[in-house]
VEXTI-643793 format. One record per residue (C-alpha): residue in one letter; x negated, y, z negated. Coordinates in Angstrom, 2 decimals. Example, Ala and Ser with C-alpha at 12.3 -4.5 7.8 and 13.67 -1.06 7.14 Angstrom:
REM residues 2
 aa      px      py      pz
  A  -12.30   -4.50   -7.80
  S  -13.67   -1.06   -7.14
REM end
This chain:
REM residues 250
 aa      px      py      pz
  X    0.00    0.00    0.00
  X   -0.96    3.35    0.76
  X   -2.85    5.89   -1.65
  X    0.30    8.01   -1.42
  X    3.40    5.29   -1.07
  X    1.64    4.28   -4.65
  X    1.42    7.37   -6.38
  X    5.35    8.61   -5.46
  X    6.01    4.46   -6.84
  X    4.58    5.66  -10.07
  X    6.22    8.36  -10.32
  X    9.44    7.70   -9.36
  X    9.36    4.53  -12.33
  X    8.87    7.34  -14.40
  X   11.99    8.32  -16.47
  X   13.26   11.65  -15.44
  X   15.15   14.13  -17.66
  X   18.47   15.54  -16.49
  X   16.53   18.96  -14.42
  X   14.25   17.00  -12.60
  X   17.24   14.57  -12.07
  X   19.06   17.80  -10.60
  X   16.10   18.86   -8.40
  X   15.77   15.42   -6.70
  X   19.62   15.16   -6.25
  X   19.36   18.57   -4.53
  X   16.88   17.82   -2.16
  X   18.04   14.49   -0.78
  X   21.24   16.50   -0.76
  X   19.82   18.91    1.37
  X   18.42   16.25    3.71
  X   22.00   14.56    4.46
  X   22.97   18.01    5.46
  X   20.20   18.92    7.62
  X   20.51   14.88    9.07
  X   24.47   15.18   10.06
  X   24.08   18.73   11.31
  X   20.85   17.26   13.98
  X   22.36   14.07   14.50
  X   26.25   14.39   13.75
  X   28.09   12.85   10.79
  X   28.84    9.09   11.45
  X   26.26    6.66    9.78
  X   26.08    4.25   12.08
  X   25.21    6.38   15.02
  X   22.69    8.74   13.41
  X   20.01    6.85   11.61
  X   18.30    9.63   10.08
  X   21.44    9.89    8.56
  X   21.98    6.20    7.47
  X   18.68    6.63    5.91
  X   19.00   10.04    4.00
  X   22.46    8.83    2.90
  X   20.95    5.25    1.18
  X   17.83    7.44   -0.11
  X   20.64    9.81   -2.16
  X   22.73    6.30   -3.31
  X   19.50    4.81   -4.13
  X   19.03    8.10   -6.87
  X   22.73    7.55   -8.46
  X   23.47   10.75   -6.04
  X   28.05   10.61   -6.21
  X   29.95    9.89   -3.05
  X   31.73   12.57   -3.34
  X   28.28   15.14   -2.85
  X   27.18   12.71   -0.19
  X   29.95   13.33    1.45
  X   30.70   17.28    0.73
  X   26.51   17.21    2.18
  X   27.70   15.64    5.51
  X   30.56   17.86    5.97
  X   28.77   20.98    5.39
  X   26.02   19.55    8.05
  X   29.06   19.13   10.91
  X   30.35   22.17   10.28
  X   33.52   20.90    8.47
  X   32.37   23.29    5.34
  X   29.98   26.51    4.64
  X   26.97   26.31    3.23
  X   23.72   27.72    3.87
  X   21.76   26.78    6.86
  X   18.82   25.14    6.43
  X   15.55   24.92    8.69
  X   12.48   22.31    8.82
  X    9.48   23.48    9.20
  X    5.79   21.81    8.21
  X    2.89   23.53    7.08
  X   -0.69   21.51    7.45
  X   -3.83   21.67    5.07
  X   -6.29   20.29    2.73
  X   -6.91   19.78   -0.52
  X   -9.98   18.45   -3.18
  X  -12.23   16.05   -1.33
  X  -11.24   17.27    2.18
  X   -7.77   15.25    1.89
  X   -5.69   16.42    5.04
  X   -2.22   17.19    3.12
  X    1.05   17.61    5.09
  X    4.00   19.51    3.85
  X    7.74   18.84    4.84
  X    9.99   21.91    4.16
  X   13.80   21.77    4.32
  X   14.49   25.94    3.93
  X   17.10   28.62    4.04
  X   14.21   31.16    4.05
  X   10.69   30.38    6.19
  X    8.84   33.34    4.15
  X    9.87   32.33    1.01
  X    8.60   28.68    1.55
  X    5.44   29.66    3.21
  X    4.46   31.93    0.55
  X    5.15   29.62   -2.06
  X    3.34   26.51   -0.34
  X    0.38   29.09    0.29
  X   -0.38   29.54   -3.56
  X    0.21   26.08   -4.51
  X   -2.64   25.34   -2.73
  X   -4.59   28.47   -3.24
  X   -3.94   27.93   -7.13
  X   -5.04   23.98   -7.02
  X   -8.47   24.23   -4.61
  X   -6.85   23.50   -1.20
  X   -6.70   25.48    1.65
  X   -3.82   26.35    3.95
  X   -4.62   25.38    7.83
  X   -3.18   26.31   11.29
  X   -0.27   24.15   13.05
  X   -2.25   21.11   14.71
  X   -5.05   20.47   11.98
  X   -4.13   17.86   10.24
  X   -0.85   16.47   11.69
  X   -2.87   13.72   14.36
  X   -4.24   12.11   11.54
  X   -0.10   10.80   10.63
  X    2.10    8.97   12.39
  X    5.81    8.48   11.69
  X    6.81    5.02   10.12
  X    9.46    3.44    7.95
  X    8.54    1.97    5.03
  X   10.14   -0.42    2.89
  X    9.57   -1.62   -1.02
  X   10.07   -4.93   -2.19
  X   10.22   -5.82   -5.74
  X    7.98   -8.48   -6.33
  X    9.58  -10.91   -8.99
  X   13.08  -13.24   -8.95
  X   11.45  -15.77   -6.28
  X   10.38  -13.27   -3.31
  X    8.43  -15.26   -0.97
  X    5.60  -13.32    0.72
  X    5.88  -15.25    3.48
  X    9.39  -15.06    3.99
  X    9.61  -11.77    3.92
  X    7.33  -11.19    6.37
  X    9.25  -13.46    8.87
  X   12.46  -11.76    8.33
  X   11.24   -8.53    8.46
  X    9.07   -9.59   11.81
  X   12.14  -10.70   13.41
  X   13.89   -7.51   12.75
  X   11.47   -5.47   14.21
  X    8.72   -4.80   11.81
  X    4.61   -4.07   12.65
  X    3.06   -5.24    9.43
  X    3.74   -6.25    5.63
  X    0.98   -5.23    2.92
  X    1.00   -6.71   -0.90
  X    0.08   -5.26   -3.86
  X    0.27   -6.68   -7.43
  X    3.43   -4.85   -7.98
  X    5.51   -5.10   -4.65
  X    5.12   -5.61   -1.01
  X    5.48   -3.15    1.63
  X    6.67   -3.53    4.71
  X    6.30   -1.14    8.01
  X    8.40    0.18   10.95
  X    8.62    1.47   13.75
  X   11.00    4.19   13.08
  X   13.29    3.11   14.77
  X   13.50   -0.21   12.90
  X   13.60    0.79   10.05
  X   17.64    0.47    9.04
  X   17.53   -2.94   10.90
  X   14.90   -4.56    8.85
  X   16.36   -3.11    5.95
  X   19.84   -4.68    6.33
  X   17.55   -8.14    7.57
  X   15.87   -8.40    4.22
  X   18.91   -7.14    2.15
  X   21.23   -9.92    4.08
  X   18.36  -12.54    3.17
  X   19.02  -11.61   -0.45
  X   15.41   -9.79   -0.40
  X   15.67   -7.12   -3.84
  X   14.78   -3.54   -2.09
  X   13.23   -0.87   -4.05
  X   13.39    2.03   -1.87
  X   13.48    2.27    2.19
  X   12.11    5.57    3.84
  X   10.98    6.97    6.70
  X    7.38    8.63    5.99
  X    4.21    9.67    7.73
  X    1.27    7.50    7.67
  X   -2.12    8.51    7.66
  X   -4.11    6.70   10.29
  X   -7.51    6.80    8.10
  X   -7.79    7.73    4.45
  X  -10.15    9.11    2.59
  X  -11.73    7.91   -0.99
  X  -10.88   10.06   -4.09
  X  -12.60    9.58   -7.63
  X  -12.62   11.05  -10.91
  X  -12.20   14.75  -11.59
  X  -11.37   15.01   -7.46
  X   -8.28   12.64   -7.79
  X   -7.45   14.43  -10.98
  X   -7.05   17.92   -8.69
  X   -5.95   16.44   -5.69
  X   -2.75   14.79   -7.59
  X   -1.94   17.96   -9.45
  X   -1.56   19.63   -5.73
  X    0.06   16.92   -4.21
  X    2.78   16.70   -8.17
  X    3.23   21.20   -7.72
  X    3.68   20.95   -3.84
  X    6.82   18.51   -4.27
  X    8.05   20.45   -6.71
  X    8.99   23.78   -5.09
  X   12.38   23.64   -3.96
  X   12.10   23.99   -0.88
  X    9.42   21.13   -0.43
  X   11.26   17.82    1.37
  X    8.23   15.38    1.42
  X    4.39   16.08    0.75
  X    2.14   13.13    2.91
  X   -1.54   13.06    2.29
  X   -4.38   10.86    3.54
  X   -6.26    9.86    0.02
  X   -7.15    6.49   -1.37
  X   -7.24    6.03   -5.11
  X   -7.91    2.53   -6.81
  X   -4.69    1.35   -8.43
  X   -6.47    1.89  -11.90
  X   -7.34    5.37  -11.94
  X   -3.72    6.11  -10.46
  X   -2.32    4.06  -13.69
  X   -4.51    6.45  -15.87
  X   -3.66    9.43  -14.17
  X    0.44    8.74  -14.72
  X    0.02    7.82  -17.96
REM end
């Protein structure tokens, strides 16, 4: 599993208290709007959708705000109108960092990415520096424990459409085309397969090893980046060793 994919795992078995609870609801919120209003309202036809919609269930996010979020994204409600934009840099150790915004207001969420990583040793870049060092995938999480077979799981998931399956001690990862990603999904869910989390993410083609006081920096930018508001997804290219992530959380 990536540097990254393991850090946000960490983190998101972390217990939350009810404002970062709020935040997070927001957000994927905000990305079921932004998802219907691109790719129109039914599930099954827009799979940016399908996936922003299980990513808000999968966070105890109600129906009922699912639903108000698709409505306001067709038009069927007012709300604010949101914009993506992505702003490119790097941070401690020369980590290329990329930043997804979903925002009602470009300068606001330039400024505020801009000293985030002014105030945390990184340095904002031009469009184009970092991005061809990502490439779009889906990911998805399974729980290792209650009988998963490695083995199986990389079968179903193969037949469904899926490049490759990585294992950790904790879970096993499997990766997607975009594309493929609510198919293999469903496959492995059918099979009975227990699925953490299924997303689609940006992953780095190289990484780069972080120790010590770097990865200590570097993970502070990455943790204040994703939480500004308007801040979707944060991707970066680092490799940490699973034990000096564990200290780090802890």
């Amino acid at each position: 599993m990536s540097g990254h994919s393991k850090w946000s795992t960490i983190k998101r078995k972390k217990s939350a208290n009810d404002a970062q609870r709020s935040k997070l609801w927001g957000k994927l919120l905000r990305f079921v709007e932004v998802s219907a209003r691109e790719g129109g309202g039914n599930i099954e036809g827009n799979p940016t959708l399908a996936t922003a919609v299980q990513k808000a269930k999968a966070a105890s996010v109600p129906n009922d705000n699912i639903e108000r979020a698709i409505k306001r994204g067709t038009g069927e409600l007012e709300g604010e109108t949101y914009e993506e934009t992505t702003y490119e840099g790097y941070g401690p150790a020369g980590v290329a960092v990329l930043v997804r915004c979903l925002t009602s207001n470009r300068n606001r969420a330039a400024q505020d990415v801009r000293s985030v990583f002014n105030a945390r040793q990184g340095k904002l870049s031009e469009p184009g520096a970092v991005a061809w060092m990502f490439e779009p995938k889906g990911i998805v999480i399974v729980t290792r424990g209650g009988g998963v077979d490695e083995d199986e799981v990389f079968l179903i998931a193969a037949d469904a459409g899926a490049e490759d399956v990585r294992t950790s001690e904790e879970s096993v990862e499997v990766v997607t085309p975009t594309d493929a990603l609510k198919p293999v999904r469903e496959a492995l869910e059918a099979a009975g397969v227990t699925i953490e989390s299924a997303d689609l993410t940006m992953i780095p083609k190289t990484t780069v090893a972080v120790e010590g006081n770097d990865a200590k920096k570097l993970l502070t930018l990455v943790d204040d980046l994703e939480e500004l508001d308007d801040v979707q997804e944060v991707y970066a290219n680092f490799d940490i060793s699973d034990d000096v992530l564990a200290t780090l959380a802890s």
